[in-house]
N, C-alpha and C positions, 0 to 999 in steps of 0.2 A: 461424571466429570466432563467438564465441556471442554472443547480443544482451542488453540487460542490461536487469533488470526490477527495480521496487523495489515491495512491497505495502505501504503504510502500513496501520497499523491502531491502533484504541486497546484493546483486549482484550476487548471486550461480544463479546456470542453471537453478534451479526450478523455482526463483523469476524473470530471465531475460524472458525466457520461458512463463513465468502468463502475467509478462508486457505486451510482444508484444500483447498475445489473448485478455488481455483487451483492452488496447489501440484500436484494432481492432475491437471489439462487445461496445463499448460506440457510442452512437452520438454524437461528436463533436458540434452538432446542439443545443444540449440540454444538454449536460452535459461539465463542465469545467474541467480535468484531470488534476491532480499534479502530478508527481512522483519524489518521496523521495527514495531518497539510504542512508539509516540508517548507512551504514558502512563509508560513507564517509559524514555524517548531523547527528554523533551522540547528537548533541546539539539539533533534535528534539526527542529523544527519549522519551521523558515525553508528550510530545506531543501524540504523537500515540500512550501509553498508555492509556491517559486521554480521547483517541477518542474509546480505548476498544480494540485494536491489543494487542492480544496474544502471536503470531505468524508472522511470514513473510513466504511469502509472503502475504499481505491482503490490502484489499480494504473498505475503508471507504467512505459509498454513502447515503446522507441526515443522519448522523449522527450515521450507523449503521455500523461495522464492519464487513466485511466476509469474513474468512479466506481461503486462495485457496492455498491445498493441506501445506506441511509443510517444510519448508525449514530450520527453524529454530528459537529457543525462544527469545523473547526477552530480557529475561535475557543474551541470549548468547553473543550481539551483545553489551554490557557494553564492 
């Protein structure tokens, strides 16, 4: 069973940038990859609060948020 991951991002250089390295250090094998663009899905943006994103660029993996480097708040992206 693969574990499920979700990259929020709002599409600046930082977030496209984290994309690509994530995407490239996950195993496909064992992990399932979403990636969300908050600027054009802000209809999930209650979503990746409720999952604990602060920030974007970030990665939610088994239910845990981790924010990679800061691209911006998500208040900003209302």
């Amino acid at each position: 069973m693969k574990t499920k991951a979700v990259f929020y991002h709002a599409g600046c250089p930082v977030c496209v940038a984290a994309e690509q390295n994530v995407a490239l250090a996950l195993d496909p094998a064992r992990i399932e990859l979403e990636i969300v663009h908050l600027g054009e899905n802000r209809d999930r943006l209650a979503e990746a609060e409720g999952a604990g994103v602060k920030s974007v660029p970030a990665l939610v993996l088994a239910g845990t948020a981790y924010h990679i480097n800061f691209g911006a708040g998500i208040d900003a992206l209302r």
